[in-house]
N, C-alpha and C positions, 0 to 999 in steps of 0.2 A: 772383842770389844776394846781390850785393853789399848792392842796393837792399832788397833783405827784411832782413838781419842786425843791422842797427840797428835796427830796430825792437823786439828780440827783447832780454832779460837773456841773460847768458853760457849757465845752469842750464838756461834753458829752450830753448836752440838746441839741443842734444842728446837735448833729452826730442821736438821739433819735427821733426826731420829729414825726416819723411813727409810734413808740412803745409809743407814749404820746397821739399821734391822736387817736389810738385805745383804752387807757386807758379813754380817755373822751369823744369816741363814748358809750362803755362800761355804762358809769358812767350818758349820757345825755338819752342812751335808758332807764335803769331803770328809771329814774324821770320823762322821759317825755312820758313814754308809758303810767300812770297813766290818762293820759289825751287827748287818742287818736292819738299823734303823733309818727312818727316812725322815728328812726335817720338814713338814710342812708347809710352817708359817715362825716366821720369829716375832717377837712382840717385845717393842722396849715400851714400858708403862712410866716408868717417872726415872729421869735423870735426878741425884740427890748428891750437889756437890757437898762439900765441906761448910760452915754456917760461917765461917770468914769469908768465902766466897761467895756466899750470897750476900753478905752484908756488903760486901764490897763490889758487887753488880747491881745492889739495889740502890747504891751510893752513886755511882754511873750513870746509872738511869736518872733519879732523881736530879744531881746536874744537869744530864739532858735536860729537863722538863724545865729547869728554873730557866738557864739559859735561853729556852724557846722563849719560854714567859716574858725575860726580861726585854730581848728583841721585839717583841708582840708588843711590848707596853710602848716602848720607843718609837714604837714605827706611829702606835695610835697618837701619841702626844706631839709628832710630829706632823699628823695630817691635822690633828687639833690648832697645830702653830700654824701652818700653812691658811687650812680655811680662815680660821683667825686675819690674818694678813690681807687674804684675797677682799673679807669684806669687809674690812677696813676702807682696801683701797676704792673698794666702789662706794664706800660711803663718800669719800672724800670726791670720788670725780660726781658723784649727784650732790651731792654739797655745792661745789664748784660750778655744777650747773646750773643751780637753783641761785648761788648769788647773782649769776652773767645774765638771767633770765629778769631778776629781782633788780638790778643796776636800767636793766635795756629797759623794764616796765616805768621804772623813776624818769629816765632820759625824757621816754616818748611824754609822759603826763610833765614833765618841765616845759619842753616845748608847747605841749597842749596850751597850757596855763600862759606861759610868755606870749603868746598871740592872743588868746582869747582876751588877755590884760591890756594888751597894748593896742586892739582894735575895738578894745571895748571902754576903754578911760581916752579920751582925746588928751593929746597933748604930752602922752608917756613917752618913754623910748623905752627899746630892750634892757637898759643900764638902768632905769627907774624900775624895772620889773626883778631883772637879779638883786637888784639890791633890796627890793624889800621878802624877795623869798629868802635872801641870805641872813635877813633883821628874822625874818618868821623862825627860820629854822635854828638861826641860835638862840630863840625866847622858846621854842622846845627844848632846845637841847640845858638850857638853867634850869627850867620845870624838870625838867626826868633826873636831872643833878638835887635836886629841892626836895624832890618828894619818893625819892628811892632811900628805905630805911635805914639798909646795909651801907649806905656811901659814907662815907667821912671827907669827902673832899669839901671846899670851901673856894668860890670861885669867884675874883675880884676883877673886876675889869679893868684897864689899864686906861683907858680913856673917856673921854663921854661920847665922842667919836667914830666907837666902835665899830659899828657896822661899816664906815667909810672905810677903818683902818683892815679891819677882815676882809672887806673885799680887796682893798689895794694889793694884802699878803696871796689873797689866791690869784687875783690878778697877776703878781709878780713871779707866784711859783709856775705858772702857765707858761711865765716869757721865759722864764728858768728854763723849761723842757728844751 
Protein backbone atom coordinates (compact mmCIF):
# COMPACT_ATOMS: atom_id res chain seq x y z
CA UNK A 1 0.00 0.00 0.00
CA UNK A 2 2.67 2.07 0.89
CA UNK A 3 4.53 1.47 -2.35
CA UNK A 4 1.20 2.37 -4.56
CA UNK A 5 0.13 5.64 -2.55
CA UNK A 6 2.71 7.97 -4.00
CA UNK A 7 2.12 7.42 -6.96
CA UNK A 8 -1.48 8.42 -6.79
CA UNK A 9 -2.94 12.63 -6.16
CA UNK A 10 -4.52 12.73 -2.63
CA UNK A 11 -8.52 13.23 -4.68
CA UNK A 12 -7.82 10.35 -6.57
CA UNK A 13 -6.67 7.69 -3.66
CA UNK A 14 -10.39 7.69 -2.60
CA UNK A 15 -12.03 7.64 -5.88
CA UNK A 16 -8.97 4.34 -6.31
CA UNK A 17 -9.51 2.37 -3.46
CA UNK A 18 -10.61 -0.95 -5.43
CA UNK A 19 -7.66 -0.47 -8.06
CA UNK A 20 -5.28 -0.18 -4.60
CA UNK A 21 -7.13 -3.26 -2.95
CA UNK A 22 -6.26 -5.37 -5.90
CA UNK A 23 -2.70 -4.01 -6.18
CA UNK A 24 -2.11 -5.20 -2.48
CA UNK A 25 -4.18 -8.38 -2.92
CA UNK A 26 -1.72 -8.90 -5.84
CA UNK A 27 1.30 -7.99 -3.94
CA UNK A 28 0.05 -10.02 -0.29
CA UNK A 29 -0.79 -13.31 -2.64
CA UNK A 30 2.82 -13.44 -3.97
CA UNK A 31 4.54 -13.18 -0.22
CA UNK A 32 2.20 -14.95 1.51
CA UNK A 33 1.61 -17.85 -0.87
CA UNK A 34 5.45 -18.79 0.11
CA UNK A 35 3.98 -19.98 3.32
CA UNK A 36 0.79 -21.72 2.72
CA UNK A 37 -1.63 -18.90 2.76
CA UNK A 38 -4.05 -17.73 0.31
CA UNK A 39 -5.29 -14.14 -0.02
CA UNK A 40 -8.91 -14.04 -0.90
CA UNK A 41 -10.25 -10.73 -0.83
CA UNK A 42 -8.38 -7.42 0.19
CA UNK A 43 -10.60 -4.76 1.88
CA UNK A 44 -9.45 -1.19 2.20
CA UNK A 45 -12.39 0.26 4.65
CA UNK A 46 -11.38 3.93 5.33
CA UNK A 47 -8.34 6.04 3.96
CA UNK A 48 -7.47 8.38 7.24
CA UNK A 49 -4.96 11.09 6.08
CA UNK A 50 -3.25 13.33 8.54
CA UNK A 51 -6.27 16.29 9.97
CA UNK A 52 -3.99 18.94 8.18
CA UNK A 53 -4.74 17.26 5.20
CA UNK A 54 -8.14 17.12 5.60
CA UNK A 55 -8.39 20.62 6.63
CA UNK A 56 -6.68 21.41 3.69
CA UNK A 57 -8.88 19.31 1.06
CA UNK A 58 -11.82 20.38 2.94
CA UNK A 59 -10.55 24.03 2.26
CA UNK A 60 -10.30 22.95 -1.64
CA UNK A 61 -13.28 21.82 -1.79
CA UNK A 62 -15.17 24.55 -0.10
CA UNK A 63 -13.25 27.09 -2.76
CA UNK A 64 -14.58 24.91 -5.33
CA UNK A 65 -18.20 25.32 -4.23
CA UNK A 66 -17.93 29.20 -3.51
CA UNK A 67 -16.31 29.74 -6.77
CA UNK A 68 -19.16 27.68 -8.54
CA UNK A 69 -21.48 29.82 -6.38
CA UNK A 70 -20.08 32.87 -7.28
CA UNK A 71 -20.17 32.23 -11.21
CA UNK A 72 -23.91 30.81 -10.60
CA UNK A 73 -24.84 34.19 -9.10
CA UNK A 74 -23.19 36.16 -12.14
CA UNK A 75 -24.46 34.29 -14.68
CA UNK A 76 -28.31 34.80 -13.03
CA UNK A 77 -27.74 38.65 -12.53
CA UNK A 78 -26.74 38.73 -15.92
CA UNK A 79 -29.77 36.99 -17.51
CA UNK A 80 -31.68 39.41 -14.95
CA UNK A 81 -29.75 42.47 -16.85
CA UNK A 82 -30.40 41.11 -20.09
CA UNK A 83 -34.18 40.43 -19.72
CA UNK A 84 -34.27 43.69 -18.05
CA UNK A 85 -33.04 45.38 -21.24
CA UNK A 86 -34.91 43.20 -23.82
CA UNK A 87 -38.18 44.54 -22.02
CA UNK A 88 -37.36 47.63 -21.93
CA UNK A 89 -36.79 47.74 -25.30
CA UNK A 90 -40.13 46.31 -26.38
CA UNK A 91 -41.78 48.76 -24.03
CA UNK A 92 -40.36 51.50 -25.79
CA UNK A 93 -41.01 50.05 -29.60
CA UNK A 94 -45.05 49.66 -28.14
CA UNK A 95 -44.59 52.93 -26.70
CA UNK A 96 -43.55 54.26 -30.03
CA UNK A 97 -46.33 52.38 -31.46
CA UNK A 98 -48.91 53.51 -29.62
CA UNK A 99 -47.84 57.35 -30.06
CA UNK A 100 -47.60 56.82 -34.32
CA UNK A 101 -51.16 55.15 -33.83
CA UNK A 102 -52.17 57.99 -31.33
CA UNK A 103 -50.69 60.98 -33.92
CA UNK A 104 -52.36 59.15 -37.19
CA UNK A 105 -55.87 58.94 -34.96
CA UNK A 106 -55.42 63.08 -34.26
CA UNK A 107 -54.48 63.58 -38.09
CA UNK A 108 -57.51 61.55 -39.56
CA UNK A 109 -60.20 63.41 -36.72
CA UNK A 110 -58.43 67.01 -37.88
CA UNK A 111 -59.15 66.36 -41.24
CA UNK A 112 -62.72 64.95 -40.11
CA UNK A 113 -63.46 68.21 -38.29
CA UNK A 114 -61.81 70.72 -41.26
CA UNK A 115 -64.37 69.47 -43.72
CA UNK A 116 -67.18 68.68 -41.71
CA UNK A 117 -66.53 72.81 -40.55
CA UNK A 118 -65.97 74.12 -43.62
CA UNK A 119 -68.89 72.44 -45.46
CA UNK A 120 -71.00 72.96 -42.84
CA UNK A 121 -70.39 76.99 -41.83
CA UNK A 122 -70.79 78.71 -45.55
CA UNK A 123 -68.29 81.02 -46.18
CA UNK A 124 -65.21 79.44 -44.03
CA UNK A 125 -61.97 78.41 -45.52
CA UNK A 126 -59.65 75.75 -44.33
CA UNK A 127 -57.45 78.84 -42.76
CA UNK A 128 -60.77 80.00 -40.62
CA UNK A 129 -60.94 76.24 -39.42
CA UNK A 130 -56.97 75.74 -38.32
CA UNK A 131 -57.02 78.75 -36.88
CA UNK A 132 -59.71 78.36 -34.58
CA UNK A 133 -58.83 74.61 -33.70
CA UNK A 134 -55.28 76.26 -33.05
CA UNK A 135 -57.38 79.17 -30.64
CA UNK A 136 -59.34 75.86 -29.07
CA UNK A 137 -56.22 74.05 -28.48
CA UNK A 138 -54.24 76.66 -26.84
CA UNK A 139 -57.46 77.71 -24.47
CA UNK A 140 -56.76 73.77 -23.46
CA UNK A 141 -53.68 73.80 -23.27
CA UNK A 142 -53.87 77.36 -20.39
CA UNK A 143 -56.69 75.32 -18.55
CA UNK A 144 -54.35 72.06 -18.03
CA UNK A 145 -51.49 74.88 -17.08
CA UNK A 146 -54.45 76.70 -14.57
CA UNK A 147 -55.68 73.74 -12.98
CA UNK A 148 -52.75 71.23 -12.57
CA UNK A 149 -51.79 71.52 -8.75
CA UNK A 150 -48.21 70.54 -9.11
CA UNK A 151 -47.42 73.38 -11.95
CA UNK A 152 -45.68 76.47 -10.97
CA UNK A 153 -45.43 77.97 -14.24
CA UNK A 154 -47.19 81.22 -14.96
CA UNK A 155 -48.10 81.95 -18.52
CA UNK A 156 -48.30 85.56 -20.15
CA UNK A 157 -49.19 85.98 -23.48
CA UNK A 158 -47.10 88.24 -25.51
CA UNK A 159 -49.91 89.77 -27.65
CA UNK A 160 -53.55 90.01 -27.95
CA UNK A 161 -53.00 88.65 -31.21
CA UNK A 162 -52.17 85.51 -30.33
CA UNK A 163 -53.69 82.97 -32.10
CA UNK A 164 -52.80 84.92 -35.43
CA UNK A 165 -49.12 85.24 -34.26
CA UNK A 166 -49.03 81.13 -33.19
CA UNK A 167 -50.31 80.17 -36.33
CA UNK A 168 -47.93 82.54 -38.35
CA UNK A 169 -44.92 80.67 -36.07
CA UNK A 170 -46.21 77.06 -37.11
CA UNK A 171 -46.80 78.44 -40.28
CA UNK A 172 -43.17 79.57 -40.66
CA UNK A 173 -41.73 76.54 -38.89
CA UNK A 174 -43.52 74.32 -41.75
CA UNK A 175 -41.75 76.76 -44.64
CA UNK A 176 -38.54 76.17 -42.29
CA UNK A 177 -38.59 72.34 -43.10
Amino acid sequence: LRAELPNLELDSVFEAKEELALTVKGALSATMGKYGYQIMQVLITDLDPDQRVKNAMNEINSSKRLKYAVAERAEGEKILKVKSAEAEAEAKYLSGVGVAKQRKAIVVGLKSSIVDFTEGVKGTTSKDTLDLLLLTQYFDCIKDVGSDKRCKTTFIPASKTMGDDLRSSLIQAEMAK
